[in-house]
C-alpha positions in Angstrom: -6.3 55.0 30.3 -3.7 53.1 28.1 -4.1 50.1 26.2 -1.3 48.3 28.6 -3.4 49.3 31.7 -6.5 48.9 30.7 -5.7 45.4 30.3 -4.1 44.7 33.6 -7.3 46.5 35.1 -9.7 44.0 32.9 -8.0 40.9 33.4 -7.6 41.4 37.0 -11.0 41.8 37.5 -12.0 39.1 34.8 -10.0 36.6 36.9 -10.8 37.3 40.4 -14.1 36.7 39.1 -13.1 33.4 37.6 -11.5 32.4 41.3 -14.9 33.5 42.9 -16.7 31.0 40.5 -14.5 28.3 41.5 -15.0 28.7 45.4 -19.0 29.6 45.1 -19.5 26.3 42.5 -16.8 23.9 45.0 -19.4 24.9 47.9 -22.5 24.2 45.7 -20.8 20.8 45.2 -20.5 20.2 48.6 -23.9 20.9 49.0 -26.0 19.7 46.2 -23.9 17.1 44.2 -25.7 15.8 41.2 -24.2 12.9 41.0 -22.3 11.1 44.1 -19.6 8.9 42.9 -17.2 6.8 45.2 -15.1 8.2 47.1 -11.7 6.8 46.2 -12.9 7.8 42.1 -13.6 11.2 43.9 -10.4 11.6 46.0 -8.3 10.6 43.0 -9.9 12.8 40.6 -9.7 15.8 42.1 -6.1 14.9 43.0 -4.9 14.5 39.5 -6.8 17.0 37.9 -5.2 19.9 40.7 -1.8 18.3 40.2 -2.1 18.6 36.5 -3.7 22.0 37.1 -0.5 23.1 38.3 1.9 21.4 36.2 -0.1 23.0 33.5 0.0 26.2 34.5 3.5 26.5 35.4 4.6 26.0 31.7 1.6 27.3 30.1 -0.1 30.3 31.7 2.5 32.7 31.2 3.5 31.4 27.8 -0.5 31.3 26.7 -1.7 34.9 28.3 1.4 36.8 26.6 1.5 35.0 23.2 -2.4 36.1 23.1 -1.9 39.8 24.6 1.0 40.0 21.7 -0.8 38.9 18.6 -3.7 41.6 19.9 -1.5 44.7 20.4 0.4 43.6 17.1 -2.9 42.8 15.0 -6.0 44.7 16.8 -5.5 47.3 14.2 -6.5 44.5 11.6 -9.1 41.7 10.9 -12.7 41.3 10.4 -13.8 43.8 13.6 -11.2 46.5 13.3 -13.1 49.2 12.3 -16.0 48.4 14.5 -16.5 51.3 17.0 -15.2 50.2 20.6 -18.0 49.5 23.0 -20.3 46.5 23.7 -21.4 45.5 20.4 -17.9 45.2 19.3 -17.0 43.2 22.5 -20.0 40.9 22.1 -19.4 40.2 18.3 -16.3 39.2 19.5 -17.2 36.7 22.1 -20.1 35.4 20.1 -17.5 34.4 17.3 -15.0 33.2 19.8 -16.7 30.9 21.3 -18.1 29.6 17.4 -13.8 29.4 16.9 -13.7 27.4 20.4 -16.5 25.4 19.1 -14.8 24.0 15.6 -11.6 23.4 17.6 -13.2 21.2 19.8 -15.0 19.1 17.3 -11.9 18.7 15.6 -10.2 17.7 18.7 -12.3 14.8 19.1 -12.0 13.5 15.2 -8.6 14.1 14.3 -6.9 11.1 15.8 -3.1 12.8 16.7 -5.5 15.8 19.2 -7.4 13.4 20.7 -4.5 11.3 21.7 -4.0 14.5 23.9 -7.7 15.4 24.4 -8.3 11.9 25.3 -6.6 12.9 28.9 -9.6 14.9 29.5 -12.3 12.7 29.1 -9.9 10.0 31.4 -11.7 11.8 34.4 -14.2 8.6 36.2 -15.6 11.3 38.0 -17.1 14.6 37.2 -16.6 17.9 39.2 -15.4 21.2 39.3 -11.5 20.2 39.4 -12.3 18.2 36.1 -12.5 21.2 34.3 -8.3 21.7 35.1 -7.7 17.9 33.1 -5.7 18.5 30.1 -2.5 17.1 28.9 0.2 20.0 28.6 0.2 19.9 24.7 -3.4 19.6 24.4 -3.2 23.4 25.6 -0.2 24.1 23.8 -1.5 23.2 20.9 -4.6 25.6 21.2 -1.9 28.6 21.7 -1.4 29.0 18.1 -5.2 28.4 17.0 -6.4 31.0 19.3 -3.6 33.3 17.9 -4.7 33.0 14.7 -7.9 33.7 15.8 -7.4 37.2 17.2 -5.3 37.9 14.2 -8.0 37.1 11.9 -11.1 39.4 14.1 -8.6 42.6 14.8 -9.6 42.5 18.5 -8.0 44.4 21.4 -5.5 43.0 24.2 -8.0 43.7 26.7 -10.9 42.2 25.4 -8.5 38.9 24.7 -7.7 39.2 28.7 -11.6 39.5 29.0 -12.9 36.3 27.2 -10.5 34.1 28.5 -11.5 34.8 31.9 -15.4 34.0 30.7 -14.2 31.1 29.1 -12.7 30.0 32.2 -15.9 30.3 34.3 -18.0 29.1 32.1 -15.4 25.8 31.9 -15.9 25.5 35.5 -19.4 25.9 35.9 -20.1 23.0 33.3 -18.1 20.7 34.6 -19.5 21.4 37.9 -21.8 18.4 39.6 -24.2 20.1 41.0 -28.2 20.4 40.6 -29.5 23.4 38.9 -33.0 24.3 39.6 -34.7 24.7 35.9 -31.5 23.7 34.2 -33.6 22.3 31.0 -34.9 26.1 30.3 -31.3 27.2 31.0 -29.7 24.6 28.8 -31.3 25.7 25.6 -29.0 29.1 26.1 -25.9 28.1 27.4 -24.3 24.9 28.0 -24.9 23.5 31.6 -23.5 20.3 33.5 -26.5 18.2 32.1 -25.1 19.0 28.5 -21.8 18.4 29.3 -21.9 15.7 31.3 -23.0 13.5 28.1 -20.1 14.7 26.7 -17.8 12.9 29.1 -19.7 9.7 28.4 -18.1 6.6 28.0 -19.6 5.8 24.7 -18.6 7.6 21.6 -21.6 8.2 20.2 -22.9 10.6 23.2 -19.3 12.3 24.1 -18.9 13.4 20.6 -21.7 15.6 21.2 -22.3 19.1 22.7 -19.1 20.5 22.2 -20.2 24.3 22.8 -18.3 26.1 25.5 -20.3 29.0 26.6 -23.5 29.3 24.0 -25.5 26.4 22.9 -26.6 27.7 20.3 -23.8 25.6 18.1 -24.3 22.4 19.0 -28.1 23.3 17.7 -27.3 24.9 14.7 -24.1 21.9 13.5 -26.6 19.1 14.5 -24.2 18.0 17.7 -26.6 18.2 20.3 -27.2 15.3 22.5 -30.1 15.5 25.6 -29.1 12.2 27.0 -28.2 11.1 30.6 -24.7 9.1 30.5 -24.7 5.6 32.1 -20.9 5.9 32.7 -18.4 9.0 32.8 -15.4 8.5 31.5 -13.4 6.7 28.7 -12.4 2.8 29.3 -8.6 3.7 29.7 -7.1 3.4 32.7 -6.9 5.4 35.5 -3.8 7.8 35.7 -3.1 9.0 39.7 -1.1 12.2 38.7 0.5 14.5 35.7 2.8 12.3 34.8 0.4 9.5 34.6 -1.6 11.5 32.4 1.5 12.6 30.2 1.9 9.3 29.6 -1.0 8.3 28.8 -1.2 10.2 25.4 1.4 8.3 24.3 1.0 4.6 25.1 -0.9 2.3 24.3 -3.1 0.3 27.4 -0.6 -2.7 28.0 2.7 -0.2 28.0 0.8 2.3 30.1 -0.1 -0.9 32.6 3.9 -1.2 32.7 4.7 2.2 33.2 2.8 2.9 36.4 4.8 0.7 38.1 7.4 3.0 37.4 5.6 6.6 37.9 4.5 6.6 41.8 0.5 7.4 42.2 1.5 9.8 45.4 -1.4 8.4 47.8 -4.0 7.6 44.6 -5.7 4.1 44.1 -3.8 1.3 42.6 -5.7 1.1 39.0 -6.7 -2.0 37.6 
């Protein structure tokens, strides 16, 4: 089986597994919601973050998935892991340093002021479900391209496996951001990160959403001191509420009183009026 194949074969079956894990979580949702917010915060949310979903994805998913399946055919045959024997120990070294690489990036995302002008659009969300997990700014991912690049230039690691651990990533994005109630979640929390984790992270206060930054392992936030086990009084930053992507383009770039002004201009497409 060649290299090209191989990868077609892995990332299609990475990502139908990612599109599974959104339909089975939306259901739990329905179901069991943790949390049940107002239904106009709701409607909105989900709204915005599927419109920016697609925006996003029309500029981005193409660009992203063959920049990254690039720098691995170019680079595999150098880095840290190249002369690991294929197999899984080389494919879990790799995701267990991956997701340390996702980790920094975060942190710095949230304490470097010109990121979090774009990563700021995330934590917008007054709401938290599955769809939340889809609410980035354009150039917040954009930006990432390059990072994660250098990232698989640095570890020598195949195409496929690349296909492979952004398709985990992707599930395990979703299930975090997912409100729904998870029987023994405390025991599972200490392993990976779950909603409770992450929902503190999308606190409105500073000093709980600049904690728990770990994507898939929460082993991280344990070992860099960033671990928070607090219930959030509020979700969400104090900015104003942005109704679609171009509200929320915007809004990394204005300040409150200009953004007031400019969604007069940009249409909210059937969203609440905000404040």
């Amino acid at each position: 089986m060649n290299t090209e194949y191989a990868a077609e074969v892995v990332g299609n079956v990475f990502m139908t597994v990612a599109l599974l894990s959104f339909f089975i979580l939306l259901a739990l949702e329905k179901k069991r919601p943790h949390i049940r917010f107002d239904r106009g915060i709701s409607r909105e949310s989900i709204l915005t973050n599927l419109s920016a979903f697609f925006f996003n994805n029309i500029f981005l998913t193409l660009l992203r998935a063959t920049s990254l399946f690039f720098i691995a055919q170019r680079f595999s045959g150098h880095g840290l892991l190249h002369s690991v024997e294929e197999g899984p120990i080389k494919w879990l070294m790799t995701f267990f340093l991956y997701d340390l690489a996702i980790y920094f990036w975060h942190v710095i995302n949230h304490h470097n002021d010109f990121l979090w002008r774009f990563h700021k659009v995330h934590h917008s969300d007054k709401a938290f479900n599955l769809t939340t997990g889809f609410r980035f700014h354009v150039l917040d991912l954009f930006i990432e391209i390059p990072y994660k690049c250098l990232f698989v230039i640095l570890i020598g690691v195949d195409a496929h496996i690349v296909l492979a651990m952004e398709a985990i990533q992707l599930v395990f994005i979703l299930f975090h951001h997912s409100n729904i109630m998870i029987p023994n979640e405390e025991k599972l929390s200490g392993f990976i990160i779950t909603p409770f984790l992450h929902r503190a992270h999308h606190s409105s206060l500073r000093s709980e959403h600049d904690s728990n930054y770990g994507i898939v392992f929460a082993v991280w936030d344990r070992v860099f001191g960033t671990r928070q086990e607090v219930t959030p009084q509020k979700i969400g930053l104090d900015v104003i509420m942005a109704g679609n992507f171009l509200q929320l383009f915007c809004l990394a770039f204005l300040t409150e009183g200009h953004f007031k002004k400019i969604l007069k201009i940009i249409p909210n497409f059937g969203g609440n009026k905000s404040d």
